[in-house]
VEXPA-476263 format. One record per atom (N, C-alpha, C): residue in one letter; x, y, z. Coordinates in pm, whole numbers, padded with zeros to 5 digits, always signed. Example, Ala and Ser with C-alpha at 12.3 -4.5 7.8 and 13.67 -1.06 7.14 Angstrom:
% VEXPA-476263
a+01319-00569+00780 a+01230-00450+00780 a+01320-00330+00780 s+01285-00225+00708 s+01367-00106+00714 s+01290+00003+00787 
END
This chain:
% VEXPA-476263
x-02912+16988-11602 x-02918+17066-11725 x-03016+17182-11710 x-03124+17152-11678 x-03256+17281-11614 x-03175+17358-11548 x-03149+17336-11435 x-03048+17440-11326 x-02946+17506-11429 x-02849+17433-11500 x-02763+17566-11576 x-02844+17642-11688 x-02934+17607-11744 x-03012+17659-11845 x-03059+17813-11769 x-03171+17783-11668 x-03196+17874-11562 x-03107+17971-11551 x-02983+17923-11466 x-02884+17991-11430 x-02844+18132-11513 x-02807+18020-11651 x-02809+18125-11794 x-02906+18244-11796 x-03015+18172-11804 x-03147+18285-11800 x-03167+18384-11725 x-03125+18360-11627 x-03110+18445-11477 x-03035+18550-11474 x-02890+18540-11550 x-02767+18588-11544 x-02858+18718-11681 x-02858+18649-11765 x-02905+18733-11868 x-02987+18828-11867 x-03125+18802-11770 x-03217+18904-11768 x-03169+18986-11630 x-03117+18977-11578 x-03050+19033-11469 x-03015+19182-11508 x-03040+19339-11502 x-02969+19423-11514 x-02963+19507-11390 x-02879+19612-11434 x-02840+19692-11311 x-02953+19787-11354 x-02972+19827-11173 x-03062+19909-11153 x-03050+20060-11203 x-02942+20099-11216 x-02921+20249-11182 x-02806+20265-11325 x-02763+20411-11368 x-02685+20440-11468 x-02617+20535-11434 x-02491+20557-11432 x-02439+20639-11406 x-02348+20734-11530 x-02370+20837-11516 x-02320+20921-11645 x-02138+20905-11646 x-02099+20816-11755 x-01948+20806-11751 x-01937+20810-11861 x-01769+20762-11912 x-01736+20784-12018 x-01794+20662-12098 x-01877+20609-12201 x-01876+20511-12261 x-01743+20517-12424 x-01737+20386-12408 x-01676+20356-12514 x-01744+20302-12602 x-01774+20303-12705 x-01825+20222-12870 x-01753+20146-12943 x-01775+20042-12982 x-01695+19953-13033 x-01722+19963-13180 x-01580+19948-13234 x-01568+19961-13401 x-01528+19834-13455 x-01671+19753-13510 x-01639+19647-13581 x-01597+19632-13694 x-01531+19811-13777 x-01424+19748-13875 x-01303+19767-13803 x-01285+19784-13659 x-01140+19788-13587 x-01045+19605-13616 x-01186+19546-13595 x-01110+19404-13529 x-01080+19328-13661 x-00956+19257-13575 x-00898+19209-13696 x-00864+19053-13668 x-00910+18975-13763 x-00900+18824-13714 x-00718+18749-13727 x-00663+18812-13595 x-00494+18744-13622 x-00462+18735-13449 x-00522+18690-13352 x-00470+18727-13214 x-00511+18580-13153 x-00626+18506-13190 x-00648+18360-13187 x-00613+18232-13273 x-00455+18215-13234 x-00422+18085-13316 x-00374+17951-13203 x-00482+17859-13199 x-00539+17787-13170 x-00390+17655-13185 x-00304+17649-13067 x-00221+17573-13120 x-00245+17398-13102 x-00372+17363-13017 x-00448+17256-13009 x-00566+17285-12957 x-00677+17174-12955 x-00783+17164-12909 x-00829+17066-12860 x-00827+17013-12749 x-00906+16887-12751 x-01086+16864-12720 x-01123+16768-12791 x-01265+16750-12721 x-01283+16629-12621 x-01346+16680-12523 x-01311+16602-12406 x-01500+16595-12373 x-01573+16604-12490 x-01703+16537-12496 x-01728+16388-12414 x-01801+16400-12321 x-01833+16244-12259 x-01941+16154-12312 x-01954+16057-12304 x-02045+16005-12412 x-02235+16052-12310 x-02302+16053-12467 x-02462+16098-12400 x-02556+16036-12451 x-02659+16080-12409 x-02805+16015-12499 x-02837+16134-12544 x-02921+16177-12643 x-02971+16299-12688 x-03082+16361-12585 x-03027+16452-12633 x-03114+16565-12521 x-03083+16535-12384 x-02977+16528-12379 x-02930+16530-12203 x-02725+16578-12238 x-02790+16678-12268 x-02658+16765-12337 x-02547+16783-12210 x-02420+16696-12217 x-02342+16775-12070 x-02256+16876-12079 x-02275+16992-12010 x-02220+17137-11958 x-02106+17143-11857 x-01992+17187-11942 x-01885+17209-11822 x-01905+17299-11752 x-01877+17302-11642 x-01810+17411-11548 x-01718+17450-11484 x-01631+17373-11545 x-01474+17370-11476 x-01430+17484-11527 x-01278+17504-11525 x-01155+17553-11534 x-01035+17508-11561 x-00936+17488-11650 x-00816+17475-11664 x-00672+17584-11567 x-00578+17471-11553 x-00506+17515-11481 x-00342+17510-11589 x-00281+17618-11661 x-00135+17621-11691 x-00025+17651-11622 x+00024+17545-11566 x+00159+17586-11460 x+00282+17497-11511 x+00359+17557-11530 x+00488+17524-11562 x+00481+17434-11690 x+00454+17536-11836 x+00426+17399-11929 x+00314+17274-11922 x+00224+17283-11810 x+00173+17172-11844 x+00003+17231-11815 x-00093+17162-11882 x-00232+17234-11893 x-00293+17121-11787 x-00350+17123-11679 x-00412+17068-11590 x-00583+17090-11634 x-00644+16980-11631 x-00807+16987-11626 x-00868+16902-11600 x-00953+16899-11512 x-01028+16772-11495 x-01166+16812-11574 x-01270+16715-11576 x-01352+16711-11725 x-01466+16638-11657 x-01575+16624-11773 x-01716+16574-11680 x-01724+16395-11748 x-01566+16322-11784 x-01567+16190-11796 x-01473+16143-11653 x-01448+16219-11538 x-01437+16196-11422 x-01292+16165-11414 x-01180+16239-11521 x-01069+16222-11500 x-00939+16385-11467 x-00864+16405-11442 x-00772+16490-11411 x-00683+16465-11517 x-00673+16496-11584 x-00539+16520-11686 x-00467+16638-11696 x-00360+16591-11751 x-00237+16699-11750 x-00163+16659-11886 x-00164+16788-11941 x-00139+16785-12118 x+00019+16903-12122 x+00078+16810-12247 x+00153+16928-12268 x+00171+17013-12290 x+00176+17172-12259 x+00151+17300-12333 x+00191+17334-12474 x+00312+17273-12522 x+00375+17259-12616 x+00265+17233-12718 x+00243+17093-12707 x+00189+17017-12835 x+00045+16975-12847 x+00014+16958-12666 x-00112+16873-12625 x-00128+16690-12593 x+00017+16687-12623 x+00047+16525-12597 x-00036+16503-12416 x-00115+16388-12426 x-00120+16383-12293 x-00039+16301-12208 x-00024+16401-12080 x+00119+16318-11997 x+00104+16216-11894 x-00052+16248-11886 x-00114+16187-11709 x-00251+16154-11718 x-00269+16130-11677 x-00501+16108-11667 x-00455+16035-11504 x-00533+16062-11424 x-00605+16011-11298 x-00737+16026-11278 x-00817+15879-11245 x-00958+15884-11229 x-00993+15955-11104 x-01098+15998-11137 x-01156+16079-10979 x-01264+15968-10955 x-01380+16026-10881 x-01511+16005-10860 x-01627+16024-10950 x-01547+16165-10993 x-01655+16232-11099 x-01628+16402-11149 x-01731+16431-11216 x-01690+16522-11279 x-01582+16660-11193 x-01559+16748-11223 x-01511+16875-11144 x-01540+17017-11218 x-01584+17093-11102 x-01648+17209-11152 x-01571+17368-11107 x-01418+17318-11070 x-01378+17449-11018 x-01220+17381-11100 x-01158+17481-11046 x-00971+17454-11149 x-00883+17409-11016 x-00802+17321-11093 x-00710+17286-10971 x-00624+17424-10928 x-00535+17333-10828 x-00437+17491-10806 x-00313+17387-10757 x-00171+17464-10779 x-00064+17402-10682 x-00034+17470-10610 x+00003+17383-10505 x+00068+17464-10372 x+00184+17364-10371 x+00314+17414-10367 x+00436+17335-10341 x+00430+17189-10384 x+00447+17199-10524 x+00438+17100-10598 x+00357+16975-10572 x+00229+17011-10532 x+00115+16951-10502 x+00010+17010-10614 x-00057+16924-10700 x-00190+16958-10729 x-00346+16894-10703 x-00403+17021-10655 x-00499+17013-10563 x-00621+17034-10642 x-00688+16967-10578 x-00873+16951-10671 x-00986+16874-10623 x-01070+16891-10627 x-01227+16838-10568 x-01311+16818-10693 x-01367+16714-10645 x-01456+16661-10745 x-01603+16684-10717 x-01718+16669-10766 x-01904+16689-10709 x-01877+16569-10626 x-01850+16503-10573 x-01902+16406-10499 x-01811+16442-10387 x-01727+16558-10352 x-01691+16610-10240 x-01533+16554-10190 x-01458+16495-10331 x-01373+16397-10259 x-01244+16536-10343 x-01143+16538-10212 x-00991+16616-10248 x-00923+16510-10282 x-00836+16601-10381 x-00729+16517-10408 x-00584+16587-10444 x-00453+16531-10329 x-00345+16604-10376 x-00244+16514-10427 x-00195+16535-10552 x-00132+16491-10610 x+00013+16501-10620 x+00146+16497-10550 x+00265+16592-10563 x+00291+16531-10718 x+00324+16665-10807 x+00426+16674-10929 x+00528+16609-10928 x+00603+16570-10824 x+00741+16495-10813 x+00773+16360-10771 x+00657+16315-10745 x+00692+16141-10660 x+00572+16106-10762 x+00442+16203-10776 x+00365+16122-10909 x+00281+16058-10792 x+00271+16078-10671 x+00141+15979-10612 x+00116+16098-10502 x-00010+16023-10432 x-00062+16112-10391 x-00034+16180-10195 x-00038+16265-10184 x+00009+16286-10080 x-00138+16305-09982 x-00271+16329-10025 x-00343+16304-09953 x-00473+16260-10012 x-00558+16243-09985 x-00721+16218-10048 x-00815+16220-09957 x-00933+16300-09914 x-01002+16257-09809 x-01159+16330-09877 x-01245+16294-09776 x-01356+16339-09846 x-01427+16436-09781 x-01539+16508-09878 x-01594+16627-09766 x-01757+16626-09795 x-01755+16535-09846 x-01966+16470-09820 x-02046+16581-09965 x-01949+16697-09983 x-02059+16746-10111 x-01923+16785-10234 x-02022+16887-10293 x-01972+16911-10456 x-01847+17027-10412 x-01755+16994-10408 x-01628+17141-10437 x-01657+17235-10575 x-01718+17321-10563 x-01768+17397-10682 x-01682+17520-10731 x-01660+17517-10592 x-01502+17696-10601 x-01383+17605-10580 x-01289+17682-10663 x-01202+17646-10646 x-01116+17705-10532 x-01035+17556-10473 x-00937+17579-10331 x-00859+17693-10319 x-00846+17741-10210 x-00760+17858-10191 x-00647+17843-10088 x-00522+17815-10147 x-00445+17799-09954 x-00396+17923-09952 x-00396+17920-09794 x-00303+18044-09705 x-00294+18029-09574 x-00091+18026-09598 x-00028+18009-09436 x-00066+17885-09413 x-00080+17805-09500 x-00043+17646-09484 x-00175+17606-09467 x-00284+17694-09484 x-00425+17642-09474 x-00511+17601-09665 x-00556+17502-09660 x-00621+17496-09782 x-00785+17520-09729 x-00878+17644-09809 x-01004+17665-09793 x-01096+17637-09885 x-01174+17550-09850 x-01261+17493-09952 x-01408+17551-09937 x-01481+17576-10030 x-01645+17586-10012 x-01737+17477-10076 x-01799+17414-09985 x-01894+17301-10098 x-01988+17382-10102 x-02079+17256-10178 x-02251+17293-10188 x-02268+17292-10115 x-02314+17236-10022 x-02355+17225-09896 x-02323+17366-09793 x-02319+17459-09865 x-02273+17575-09757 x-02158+17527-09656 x-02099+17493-09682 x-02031+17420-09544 x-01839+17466-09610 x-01796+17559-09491 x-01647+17621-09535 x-01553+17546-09464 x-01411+17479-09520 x-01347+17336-09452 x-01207+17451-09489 x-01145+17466-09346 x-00977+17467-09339 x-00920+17378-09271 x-00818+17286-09386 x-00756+17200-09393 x-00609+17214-09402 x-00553+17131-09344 x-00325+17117-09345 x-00330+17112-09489 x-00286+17206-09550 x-00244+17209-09707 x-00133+17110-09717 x-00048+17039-09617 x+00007+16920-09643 x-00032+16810-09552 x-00116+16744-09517 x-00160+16648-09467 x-00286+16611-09516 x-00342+16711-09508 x-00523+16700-09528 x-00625+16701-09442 x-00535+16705-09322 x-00591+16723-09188 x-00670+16824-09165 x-00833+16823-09109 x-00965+16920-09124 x-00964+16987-09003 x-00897+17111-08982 x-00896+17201-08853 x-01018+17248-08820 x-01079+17341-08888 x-01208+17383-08861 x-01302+17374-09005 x-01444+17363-08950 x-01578+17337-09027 x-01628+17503-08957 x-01689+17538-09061 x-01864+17636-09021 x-01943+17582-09127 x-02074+17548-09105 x-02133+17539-09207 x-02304+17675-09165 x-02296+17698-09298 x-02419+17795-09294 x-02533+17725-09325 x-02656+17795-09267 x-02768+17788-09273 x-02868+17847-09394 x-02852+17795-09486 x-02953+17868-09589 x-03080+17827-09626 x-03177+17842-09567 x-03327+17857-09599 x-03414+17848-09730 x-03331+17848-09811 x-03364+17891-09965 x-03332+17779-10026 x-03432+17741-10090 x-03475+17674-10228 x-03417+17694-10361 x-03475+17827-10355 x-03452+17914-10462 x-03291+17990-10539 x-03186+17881-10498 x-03035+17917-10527 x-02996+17870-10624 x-02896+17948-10710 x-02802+17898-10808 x-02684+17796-10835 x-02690+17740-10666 x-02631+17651-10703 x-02465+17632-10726 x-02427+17736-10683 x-02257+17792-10709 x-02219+17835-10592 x-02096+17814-10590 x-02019+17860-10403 x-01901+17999-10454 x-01919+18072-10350 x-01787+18175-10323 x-01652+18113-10280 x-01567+18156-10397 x-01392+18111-10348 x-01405+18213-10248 x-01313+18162-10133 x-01305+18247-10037 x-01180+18322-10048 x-01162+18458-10005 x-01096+18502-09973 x-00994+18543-09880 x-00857+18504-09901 x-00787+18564-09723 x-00719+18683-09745 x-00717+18790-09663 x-00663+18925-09623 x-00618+18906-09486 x-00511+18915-09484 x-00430+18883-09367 x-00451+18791-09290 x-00550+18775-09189 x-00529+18663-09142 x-00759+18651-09099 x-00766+18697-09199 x-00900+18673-09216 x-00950+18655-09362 x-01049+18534-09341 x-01120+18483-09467 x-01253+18603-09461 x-01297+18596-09620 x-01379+18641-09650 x-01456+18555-09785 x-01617+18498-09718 x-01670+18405-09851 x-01846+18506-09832 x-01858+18503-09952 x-02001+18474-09992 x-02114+18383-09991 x-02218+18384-09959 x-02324+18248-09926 x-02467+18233-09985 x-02534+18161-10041 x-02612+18153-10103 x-02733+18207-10025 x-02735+18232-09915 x-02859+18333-09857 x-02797+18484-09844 x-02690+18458-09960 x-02735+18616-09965 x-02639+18708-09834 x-02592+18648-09792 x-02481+18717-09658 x-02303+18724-09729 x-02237+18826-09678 x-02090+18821-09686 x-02053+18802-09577 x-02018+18666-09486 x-01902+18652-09430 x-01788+18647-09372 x-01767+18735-09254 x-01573+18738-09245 x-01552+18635-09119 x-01488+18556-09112 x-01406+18460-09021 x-01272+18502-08987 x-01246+18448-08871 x-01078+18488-08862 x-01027+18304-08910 x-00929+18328-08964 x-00840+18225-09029 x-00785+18132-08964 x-00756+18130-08832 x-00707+18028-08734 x-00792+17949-08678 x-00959+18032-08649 x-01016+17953-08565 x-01148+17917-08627 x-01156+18030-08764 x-01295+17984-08826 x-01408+18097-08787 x-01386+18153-08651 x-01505+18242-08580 x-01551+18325-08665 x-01666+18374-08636 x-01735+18443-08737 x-01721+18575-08643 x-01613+18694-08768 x-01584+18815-08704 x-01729+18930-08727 x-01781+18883-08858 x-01941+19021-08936 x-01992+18920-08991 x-02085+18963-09033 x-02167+18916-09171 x-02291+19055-09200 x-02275+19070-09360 x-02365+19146-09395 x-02407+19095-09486 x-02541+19139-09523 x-02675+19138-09590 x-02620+19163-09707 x-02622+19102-09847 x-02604+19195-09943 x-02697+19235-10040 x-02830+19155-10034 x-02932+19161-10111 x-03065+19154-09996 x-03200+19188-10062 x-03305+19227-09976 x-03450+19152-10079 x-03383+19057-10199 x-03502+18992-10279 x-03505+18915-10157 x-03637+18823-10251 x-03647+18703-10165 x-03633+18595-10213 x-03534+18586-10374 x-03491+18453-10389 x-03392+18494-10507 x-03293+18398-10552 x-03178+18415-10589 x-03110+18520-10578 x-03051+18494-10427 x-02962+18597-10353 x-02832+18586-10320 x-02778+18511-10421 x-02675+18453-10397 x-02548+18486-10376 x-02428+18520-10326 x-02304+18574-10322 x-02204+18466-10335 x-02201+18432-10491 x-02107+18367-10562 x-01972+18383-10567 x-01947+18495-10632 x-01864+18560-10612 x-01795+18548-10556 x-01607+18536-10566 x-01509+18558-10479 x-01503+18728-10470 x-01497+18749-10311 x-01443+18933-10275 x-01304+18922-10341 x-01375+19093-10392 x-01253+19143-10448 x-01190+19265-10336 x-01049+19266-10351 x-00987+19351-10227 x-00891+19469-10326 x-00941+19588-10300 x-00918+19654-10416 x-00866+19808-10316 x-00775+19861-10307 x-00757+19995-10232 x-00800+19956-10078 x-00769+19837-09993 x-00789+19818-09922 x-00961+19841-09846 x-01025+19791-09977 x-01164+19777-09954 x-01184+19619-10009 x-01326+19576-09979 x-01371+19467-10003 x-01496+19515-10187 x-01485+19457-10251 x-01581+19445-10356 x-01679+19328-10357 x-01780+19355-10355 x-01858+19187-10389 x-02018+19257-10369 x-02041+19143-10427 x-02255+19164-10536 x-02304+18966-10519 x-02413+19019-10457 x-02497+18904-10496 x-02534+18933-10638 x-02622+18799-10685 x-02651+18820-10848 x-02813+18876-10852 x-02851+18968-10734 x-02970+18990-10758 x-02972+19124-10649 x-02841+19215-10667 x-02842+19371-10617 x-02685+19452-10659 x-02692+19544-10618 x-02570+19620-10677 x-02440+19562-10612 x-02331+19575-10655 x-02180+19550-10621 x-02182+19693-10506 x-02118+19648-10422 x-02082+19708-10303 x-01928+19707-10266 x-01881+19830-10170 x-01746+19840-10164 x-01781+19843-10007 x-01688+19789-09914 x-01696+19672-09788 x-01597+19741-09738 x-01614+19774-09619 x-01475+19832-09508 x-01460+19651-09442 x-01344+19627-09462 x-01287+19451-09448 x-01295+19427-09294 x-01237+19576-09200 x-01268+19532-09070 x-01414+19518-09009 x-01479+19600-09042 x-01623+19606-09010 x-01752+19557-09048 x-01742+19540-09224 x-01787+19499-09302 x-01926+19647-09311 x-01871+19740-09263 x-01969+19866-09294 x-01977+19896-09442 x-02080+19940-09471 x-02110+20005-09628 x-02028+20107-09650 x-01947+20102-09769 x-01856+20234-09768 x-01919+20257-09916 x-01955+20233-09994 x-02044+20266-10147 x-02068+20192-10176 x-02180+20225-10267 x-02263+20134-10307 x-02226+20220-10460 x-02194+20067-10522 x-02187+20085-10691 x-02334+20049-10810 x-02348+20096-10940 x-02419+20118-11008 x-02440+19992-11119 x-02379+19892-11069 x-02402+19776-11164 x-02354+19658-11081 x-02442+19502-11138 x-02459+19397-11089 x-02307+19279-11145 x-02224+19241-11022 x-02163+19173-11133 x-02130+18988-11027 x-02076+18905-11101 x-02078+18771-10976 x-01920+18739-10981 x-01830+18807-11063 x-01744+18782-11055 x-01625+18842-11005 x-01504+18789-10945 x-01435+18885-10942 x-01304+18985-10990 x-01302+19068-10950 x-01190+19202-11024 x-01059+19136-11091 x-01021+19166-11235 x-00901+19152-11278 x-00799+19318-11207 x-00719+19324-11147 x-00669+19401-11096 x-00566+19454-11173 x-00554+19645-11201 x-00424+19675-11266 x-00396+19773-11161 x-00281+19854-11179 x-00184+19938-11104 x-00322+20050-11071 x-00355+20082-11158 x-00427+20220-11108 x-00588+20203-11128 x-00633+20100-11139 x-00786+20028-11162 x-00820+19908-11153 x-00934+19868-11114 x-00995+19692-11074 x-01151+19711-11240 x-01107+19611-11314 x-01198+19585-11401 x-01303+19480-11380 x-01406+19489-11402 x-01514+19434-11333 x-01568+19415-11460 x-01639+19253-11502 x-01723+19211-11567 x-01872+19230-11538 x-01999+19282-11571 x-02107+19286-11505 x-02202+19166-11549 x-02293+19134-11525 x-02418+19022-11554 x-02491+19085-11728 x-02449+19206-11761 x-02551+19230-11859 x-02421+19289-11972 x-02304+19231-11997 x-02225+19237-12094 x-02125+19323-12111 x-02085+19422-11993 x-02008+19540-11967 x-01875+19511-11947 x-01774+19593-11972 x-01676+19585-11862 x-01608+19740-11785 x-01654+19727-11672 x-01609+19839-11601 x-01515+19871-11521 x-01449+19956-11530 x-01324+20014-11478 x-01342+20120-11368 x-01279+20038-11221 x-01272+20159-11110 x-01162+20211-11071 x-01194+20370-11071 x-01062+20409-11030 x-01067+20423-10824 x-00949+20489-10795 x-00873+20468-10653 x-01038+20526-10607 x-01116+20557-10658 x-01213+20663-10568 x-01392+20534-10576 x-01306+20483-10636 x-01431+20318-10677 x-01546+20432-10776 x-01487+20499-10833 x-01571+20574-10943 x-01558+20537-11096 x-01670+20486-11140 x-01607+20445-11292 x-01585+20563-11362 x-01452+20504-11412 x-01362+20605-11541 x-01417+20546-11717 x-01432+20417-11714 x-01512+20365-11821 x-01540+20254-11847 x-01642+20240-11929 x-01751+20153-11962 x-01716+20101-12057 x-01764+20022-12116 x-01775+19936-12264 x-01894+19807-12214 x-01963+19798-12305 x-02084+19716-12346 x-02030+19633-12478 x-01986+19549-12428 x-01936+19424-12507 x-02070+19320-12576 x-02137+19284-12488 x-02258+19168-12547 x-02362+19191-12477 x-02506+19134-12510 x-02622+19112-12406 x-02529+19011-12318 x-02467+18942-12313 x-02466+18780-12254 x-02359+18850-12128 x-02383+18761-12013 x-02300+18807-11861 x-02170+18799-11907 x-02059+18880-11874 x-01919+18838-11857 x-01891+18717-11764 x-01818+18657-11796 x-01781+18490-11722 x-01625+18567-11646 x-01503+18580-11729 x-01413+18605-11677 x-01379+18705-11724 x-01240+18798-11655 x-01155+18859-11742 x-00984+18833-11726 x-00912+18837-11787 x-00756+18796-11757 x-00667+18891-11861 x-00607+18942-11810 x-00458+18973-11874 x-00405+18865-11990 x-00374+18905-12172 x-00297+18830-12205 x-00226+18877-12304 x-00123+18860-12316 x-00030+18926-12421 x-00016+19046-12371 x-00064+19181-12474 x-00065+19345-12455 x-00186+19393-12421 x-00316+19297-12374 x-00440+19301-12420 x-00502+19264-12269 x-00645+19236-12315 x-00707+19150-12233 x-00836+19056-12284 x-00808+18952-12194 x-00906+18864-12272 x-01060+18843-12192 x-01151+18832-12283 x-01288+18858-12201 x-01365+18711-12201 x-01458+18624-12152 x-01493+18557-12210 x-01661+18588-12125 x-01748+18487-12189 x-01879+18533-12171 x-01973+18385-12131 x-02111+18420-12080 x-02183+18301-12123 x-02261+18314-12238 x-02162+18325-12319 x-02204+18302-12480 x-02102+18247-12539 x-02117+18206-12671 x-02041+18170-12776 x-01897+18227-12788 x-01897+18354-12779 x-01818+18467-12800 x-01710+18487-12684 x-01555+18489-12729 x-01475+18524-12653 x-01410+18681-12738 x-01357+18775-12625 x-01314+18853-12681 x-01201+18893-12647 x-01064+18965-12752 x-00970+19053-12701 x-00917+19185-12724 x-00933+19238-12608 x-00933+19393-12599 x-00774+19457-12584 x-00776+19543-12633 x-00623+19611-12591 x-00617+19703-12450 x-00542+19757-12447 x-00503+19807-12289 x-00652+19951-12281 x-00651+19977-12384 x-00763+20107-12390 x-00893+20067-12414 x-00936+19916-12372 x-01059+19823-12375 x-01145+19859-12507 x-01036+19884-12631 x-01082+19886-12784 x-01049+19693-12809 x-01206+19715-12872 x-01228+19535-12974 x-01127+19538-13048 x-01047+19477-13083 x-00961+19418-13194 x-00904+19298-13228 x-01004+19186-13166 x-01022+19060-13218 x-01129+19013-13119 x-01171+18866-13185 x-01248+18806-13106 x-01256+18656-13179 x-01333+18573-13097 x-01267+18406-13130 x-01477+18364-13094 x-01547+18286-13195 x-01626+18178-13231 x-01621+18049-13107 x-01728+18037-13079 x-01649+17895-12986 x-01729+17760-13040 x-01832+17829-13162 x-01904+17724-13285 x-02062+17702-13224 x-02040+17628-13123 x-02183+17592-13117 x-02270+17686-13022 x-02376+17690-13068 x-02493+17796-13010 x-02484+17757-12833 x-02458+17647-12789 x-02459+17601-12681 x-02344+17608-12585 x-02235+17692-12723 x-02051+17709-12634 x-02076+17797-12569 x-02006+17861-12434 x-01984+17934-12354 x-01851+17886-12253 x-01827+18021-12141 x-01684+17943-12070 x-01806+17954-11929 x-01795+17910-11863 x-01846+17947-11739 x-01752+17943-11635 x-01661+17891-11643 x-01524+17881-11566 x-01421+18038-11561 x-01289+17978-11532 x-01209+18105-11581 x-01114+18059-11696 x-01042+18171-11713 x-00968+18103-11807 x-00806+18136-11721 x-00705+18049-11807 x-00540+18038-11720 x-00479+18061-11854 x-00349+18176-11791 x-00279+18222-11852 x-00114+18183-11841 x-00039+18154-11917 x+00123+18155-11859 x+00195+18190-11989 x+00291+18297-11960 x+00353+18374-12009 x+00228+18375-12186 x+00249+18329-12294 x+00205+18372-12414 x+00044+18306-12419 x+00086+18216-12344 x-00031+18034-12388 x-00170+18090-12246 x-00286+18085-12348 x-00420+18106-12289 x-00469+17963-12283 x-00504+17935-12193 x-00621+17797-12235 x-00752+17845-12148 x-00872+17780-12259 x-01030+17810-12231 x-01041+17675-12276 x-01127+17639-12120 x-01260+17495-12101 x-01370+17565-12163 x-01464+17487-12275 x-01578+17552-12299 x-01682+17487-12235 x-01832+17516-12225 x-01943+17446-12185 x-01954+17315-12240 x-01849+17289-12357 x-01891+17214-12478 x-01775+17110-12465 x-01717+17148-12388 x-01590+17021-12307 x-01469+17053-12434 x-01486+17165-12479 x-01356+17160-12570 x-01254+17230-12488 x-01151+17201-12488 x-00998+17275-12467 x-00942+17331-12517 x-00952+17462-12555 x-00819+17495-12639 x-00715+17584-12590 x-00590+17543-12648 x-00492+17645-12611 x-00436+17736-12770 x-00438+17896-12693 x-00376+18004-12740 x-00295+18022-12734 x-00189+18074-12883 x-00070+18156-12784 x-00098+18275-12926 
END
């Protein structure tokens, strides 16, 4: 509970160094209008506590094909109906989970803190593999070309047979530091190279077959919470990515040379459109780059960090580590926003979209789905 409290604190007082003269936008709070959040269930998936030992999600929900996937901090995987919320499934894990499942060929895939995978196929209903990996799966899995890539706590990056479970190659990093947040980089693949972030503060590139380490660069120069959380973002055939304690940087992918250096701090990564990558920052922004990685515009949404951003409906949806979720239209004008009640709600996860239906995990173990 200290560590996410921190975390919070961290994220919050965190600003960017530098300002750059762009277009800002102002938000008109007699614009918004309360009709864009109707809440077609909710569940609370509260685990039982003692007072003052408050538990904090950090997961993610997963909507694929009608059905809402989540595992929860009472150590189970469920799968709900999108429709109604009837539940269809529960499987016990080990324990809680702090990243979103994913499917790969009617397999759903997920890690629990105590380091254990689990694939489930959708169609036979049992499991096609389970094995363990000694720490916390905190990012969520990534496959490619038949590889599943995992990051634990433990610094330690595992490519595995996305159908067997079979562990091809390990690297594990060396981090020196005390002083970390505690969160892993989803890794990234671009062709036939991964790209992860590491809690000392380095970016990463491996080649994908064998694991080898092709660069690594520096991305921060503090000397404590230097973390590169963050999944890279690959944007105009550049790399994007920021530790949570220096500016967002734009990455030549073969070299990992500095090609710019950007004007604000952010840990997450790019919602991508046709002609711009929108970027959430640590101090409540959301910024828009165009082909030249030059911001076209700004908006200052909250003090509190942006958590995610996603496409939904005609709009986009923002969420925060605060209370407050928001939805913006295509010209990143406020014109609704959604309460999440308690002083202590926030998403820290992402949120999942399919076709109309939004669902958001809160800090507060509630579920709800939008349409």
């Amino acid at each position: 509970m200290k560590n996410i409290l921190f975390t919070t604190l961290l994220l919050t007082l965190t600003s960017c160094a530098f300002v750059q003269k762009v277009k800002k936008l102002e938000l008109r709070p007699g614009s918004v209008q309360k009709e864009h959040f109707n809440a077609t269930w909710i569940k609370n998936l509260d685990p039982n506590y003692q007072t003052g030992n408050l538990p904090i999600n950090l997961g993610s929900p997963l909507v694929h094909n009608g059905i809402v996937y989540v595992g929860n901090n009472n150590g189970f995987m469920d799968a709900y109906s999108l429709k109604n919320g009837r539940l269809l499934w529960r499987e016990k894990t080990m324990g809680a989970m702090h990243s979103a499942p994913i499917v790969h060929e009617d397999v759903l895939i997920y890690g629990d803190i105590h380091g254990r995978m689990y694939g489930k196929n959708l169609v036979t209903g049992k499991f096609d593999f389970i094995f363990d990996l000694g720490s916390a799966v905190d990012a969520t899995p990534v496959v490619a070309k038949g590889r599943l890539l995992i990051h634990t706590r433990n610094h330690k990056i595992f490519s595995v047979d996305a159908k067997t479970g079979k562990i091809l190659w390990t690297y594990k990093r060396s981090v020196p530091y005390f002083s970390t947040l505690q969160r892993t980089s989803r890794p990234l693949v671009i062709a036939n190279r991964v790209f992860v972030g590491f809690a000392d503060g380095h970016l990463v590139a491996f080649s994908l077959e064998e694991g080898q380490v092709i660069w690594e660069k520096k991305m921060s120069s503090a000397d404590k919470f230097i973390d590169v959380d963050m999944s890279p973002s690959f944007f105009r055939s550049k790399l994007v990515v920021s530790s949570v304690n220096g500016q967002a940087e734009v990455i030549a992918p073969q070299s990992g040379i500095l090609f710019k250096r950007l004007p604000f701090t952010t840990n997450r990564d790019a919602t991508l459109f046709e002609e711009f990558a929108l970027f959430g920052t640590i101090d409540g922004k959301i910024v828009a780059l165009d082909d030249g990685f030059n911001i076209q515009k700004e908006v200052k949404l909250t003090d509190k960090p942006i958590s995610s951003i996603k496409r939904w409906k005609s709009g986009i949806i923002v969420t925060t580590i605060g209370k407050e979720v928001f939805y913006l239209n295509k010209n990143f004008m406020l014109i609704d926003k959604f309460d999440l009640g308690s002083a202590y709600s926030a998403v820290f996860g992402h949120t999942s979209v399919e076709d109309d239906s939004l669902a958001i995990f809160s800090s507060r173990n509630r579920l709800y789905l939008f349409k």
